[in-house]
N, C-alpha and C positions, 0 to 999 in steps of 0.2 A: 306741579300740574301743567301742561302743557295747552295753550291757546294759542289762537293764530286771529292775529290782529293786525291793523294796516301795516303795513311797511314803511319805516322811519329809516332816519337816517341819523347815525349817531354821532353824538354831539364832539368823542372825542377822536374817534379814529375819521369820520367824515363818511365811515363806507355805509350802504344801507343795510335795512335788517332784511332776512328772510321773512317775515312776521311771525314767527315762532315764540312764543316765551313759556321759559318754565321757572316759575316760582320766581319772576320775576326779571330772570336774567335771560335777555335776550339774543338770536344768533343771528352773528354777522353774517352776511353772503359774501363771504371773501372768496373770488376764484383764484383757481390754480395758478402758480407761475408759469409763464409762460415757455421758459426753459423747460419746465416739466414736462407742459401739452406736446412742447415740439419734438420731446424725446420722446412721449408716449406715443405721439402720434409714427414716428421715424419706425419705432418697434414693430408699428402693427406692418408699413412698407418692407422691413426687414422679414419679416414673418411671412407674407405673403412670398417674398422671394424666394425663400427658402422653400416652404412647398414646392414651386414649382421647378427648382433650381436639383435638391437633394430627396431622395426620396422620403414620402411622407404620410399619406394617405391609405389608412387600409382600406382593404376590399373583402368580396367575399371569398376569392379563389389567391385575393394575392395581397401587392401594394402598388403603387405609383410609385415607379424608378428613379424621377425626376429626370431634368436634361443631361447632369452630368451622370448617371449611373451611378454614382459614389456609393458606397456602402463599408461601415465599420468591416462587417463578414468578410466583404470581399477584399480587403484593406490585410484583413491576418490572412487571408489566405495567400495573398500575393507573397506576405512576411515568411509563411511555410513554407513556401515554394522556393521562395529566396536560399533558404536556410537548408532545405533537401538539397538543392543544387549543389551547393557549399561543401555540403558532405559527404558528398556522392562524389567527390572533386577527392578530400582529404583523407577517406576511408574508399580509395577506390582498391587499395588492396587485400583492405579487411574483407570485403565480399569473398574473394575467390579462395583466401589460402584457408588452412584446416587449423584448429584451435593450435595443432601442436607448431607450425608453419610461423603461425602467430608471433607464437612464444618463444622459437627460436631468432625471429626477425627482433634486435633491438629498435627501430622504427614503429614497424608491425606493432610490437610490444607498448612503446608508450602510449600509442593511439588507443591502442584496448583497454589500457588503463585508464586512459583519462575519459574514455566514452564508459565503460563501464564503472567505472567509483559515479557517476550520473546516474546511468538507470539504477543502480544495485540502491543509492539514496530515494530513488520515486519508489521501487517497487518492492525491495527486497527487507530494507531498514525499516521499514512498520514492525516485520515481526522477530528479523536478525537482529536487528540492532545496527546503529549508524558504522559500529566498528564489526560488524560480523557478531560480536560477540555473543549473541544469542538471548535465551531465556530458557525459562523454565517451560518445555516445550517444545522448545525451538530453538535448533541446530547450532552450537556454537560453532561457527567456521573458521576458526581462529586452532582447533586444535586437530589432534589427526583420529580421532574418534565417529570415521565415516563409515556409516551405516551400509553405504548402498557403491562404495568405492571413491577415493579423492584422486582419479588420476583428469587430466584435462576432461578427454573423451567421458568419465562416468560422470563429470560436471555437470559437461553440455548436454547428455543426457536426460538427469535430474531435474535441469533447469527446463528444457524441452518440454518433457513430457510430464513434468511433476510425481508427486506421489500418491497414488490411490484417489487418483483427480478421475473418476468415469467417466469425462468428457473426453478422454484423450484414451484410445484403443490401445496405445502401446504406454500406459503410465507407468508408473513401479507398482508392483501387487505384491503385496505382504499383508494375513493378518495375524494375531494373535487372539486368541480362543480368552473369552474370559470364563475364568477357571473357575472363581467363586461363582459369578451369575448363572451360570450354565448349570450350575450341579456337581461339575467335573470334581472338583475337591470339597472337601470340607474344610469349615473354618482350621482346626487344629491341623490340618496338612499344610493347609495358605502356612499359618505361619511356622511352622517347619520348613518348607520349602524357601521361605524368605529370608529365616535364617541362615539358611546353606546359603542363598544367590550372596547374602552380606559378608560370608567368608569368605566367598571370591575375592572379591575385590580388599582381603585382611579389615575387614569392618567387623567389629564384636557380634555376635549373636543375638536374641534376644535372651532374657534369661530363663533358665529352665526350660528350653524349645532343645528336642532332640531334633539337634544337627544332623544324627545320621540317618534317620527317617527322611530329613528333606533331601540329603543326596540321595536317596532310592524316589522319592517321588521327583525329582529333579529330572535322574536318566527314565524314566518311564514317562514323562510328561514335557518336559522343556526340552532336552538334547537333540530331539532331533533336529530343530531349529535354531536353538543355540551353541551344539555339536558340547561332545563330552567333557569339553574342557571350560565350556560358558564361555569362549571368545568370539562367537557370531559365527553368522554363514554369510557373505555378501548378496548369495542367490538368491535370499532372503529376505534381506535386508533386516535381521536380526541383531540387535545390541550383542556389544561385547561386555559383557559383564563383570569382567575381571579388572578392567581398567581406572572403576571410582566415576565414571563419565558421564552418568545416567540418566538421558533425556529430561527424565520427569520426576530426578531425585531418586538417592540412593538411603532412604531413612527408613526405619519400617513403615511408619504411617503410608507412606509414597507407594513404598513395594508393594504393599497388601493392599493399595487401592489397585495397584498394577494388575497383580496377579489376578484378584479378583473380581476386576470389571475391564480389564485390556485398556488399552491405548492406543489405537489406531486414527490418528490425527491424518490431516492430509495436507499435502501441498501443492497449490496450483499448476498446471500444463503452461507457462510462461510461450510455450509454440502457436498456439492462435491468437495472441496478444502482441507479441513482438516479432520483429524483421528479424531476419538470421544474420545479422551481421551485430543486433544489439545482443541477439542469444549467445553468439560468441565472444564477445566481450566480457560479458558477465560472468560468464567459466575460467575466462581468463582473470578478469580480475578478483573473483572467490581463490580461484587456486592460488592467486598471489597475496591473498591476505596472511599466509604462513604456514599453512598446514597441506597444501598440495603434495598430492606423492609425484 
């Protein structure tokens, strides 16, 4: 329990009390050291300075600049400016030449490549994969299984305007019809028809599924987009299905999800995101991961 009684002074340190006691044990008035008060006090001079030194103060429309102006923002920004300069120096020819200009310049060439394996790691590796290599979904670029054309130009392209991206008026446009949801087949055609697409590509059938019902529902429903032979249309941008390649898997499960609810995935317009000199790059270094025509 705590009282307050006179202030003593104690018998063995000499310092006096607060007259505080609790339960007997009483608290010394020991101050601060003095080291301490002189730094606390230094902090609060330091602190004052800085206010008025670095900007610090908010407001209601803004901040107080201080005298030198300094600011972190305006610190990176000076860094960006730095750094465009720089580049605008070392890719002064990357602007002007054409993807193909590029790729015949051995200089031209490793500039593109070392700026593009960059962006292709910020922007394209989330859903490519850090080696191109793709996913289930999305595009392995490592092989020549190009939907929409692999030469430089249908690259830069693709990468431009994206796929089926409606922010961008000239994107790629393809759909495919889902055949189950829509009504258009019935379940025993789906897997007819599924069976046929998996001997394309010499994959077993499923069992007991007349094969040659699904090449009549095939050429009456799919051909004219994936032309009579199942090798694609580019104008399209229709799978070749003879290959084994199959975006979204070549299993039945896969197929008959395919057929019977579509797959029209999309991919961004990379043109109001990026400068045309990182767009070409990135065509240039896709086409160089192996599979370019």
């Amino acid at each position: 329990m705590a009282t307050n009684e006179k202030i003593q002074v104690d018998s063995v340190t000499g310092q006096t009390t607060t007259g505080h006691e609790w339960d007997g044990i009483r608290e010394l008035n020991t101050p601060l050291p003095r080291w301490w008060l002189w730094t606390f006090y230094a902090c609060i001079l330091f602190s004052i300075g800085y206010w008025v030194v670095y900007p610090a103060w908010p407001g209601i429309s803004g901040f107080t600049h201080g005298l030198l102006g300094q600011s972190s923002r305006g610190d990176v920004a000076v860094d960006v400016a730095a750094i465009q300069a720089q580049r605008a120096v070392t890719e002064a020819g990357l602007k002007d030449a054409t993807v193909d200009q590029i790729a015949a310049d051995k200089k031209l060439l490793g500039l593109a490549l070392a700026h593009g394996k960059a962006a292709f790691a910020e922007d394209c590796a989330p859903c490519h994969g850090a080696g191109g290599q793709g996913g289930k979904g999305y595009r392995n670029l490592t092989n020549e299984d190009w939907l929409w054309g692999g030469k430089l130009d249908d690259i830069l392209q693709t990468v431009t305007h994206g796929i089926r991206d409606y922010t961008d008026k000239d994107t790629r446009q393809s759909a495919m019809p889902a055949f189950g949801a829509m009504g258009v087949l019935k379940s025993d055609e789906i897997k007819q028809v599924v069976s046929y697409v998996r001997t394309l590509s010499k994959l077993p059938p499923e069992a007991g599924v007349d094969v040659a019902a699904g090449q009549k529902i095939f050429a009456d429903n799919c051909a004219v987009c994936h032309g009579d032979d199942g090798k694609g249309k580019r104008e399209f941008g229709s799978a070749n299905l003879t290959d084994g390649l199959q975006l979204y898997g070549g299993d039945i499960k896969d197929l008959t999800y395919t057929v019977t609810n579509a797959r029209n995935s999309t991919m961004p317009a990379w043109g109001a995101r990026l400068d045309p000199v990182t767009l070409k790059t990135l065509a240039v270094f896709v086409h160089n991961l192996g599979a370019g025509e």
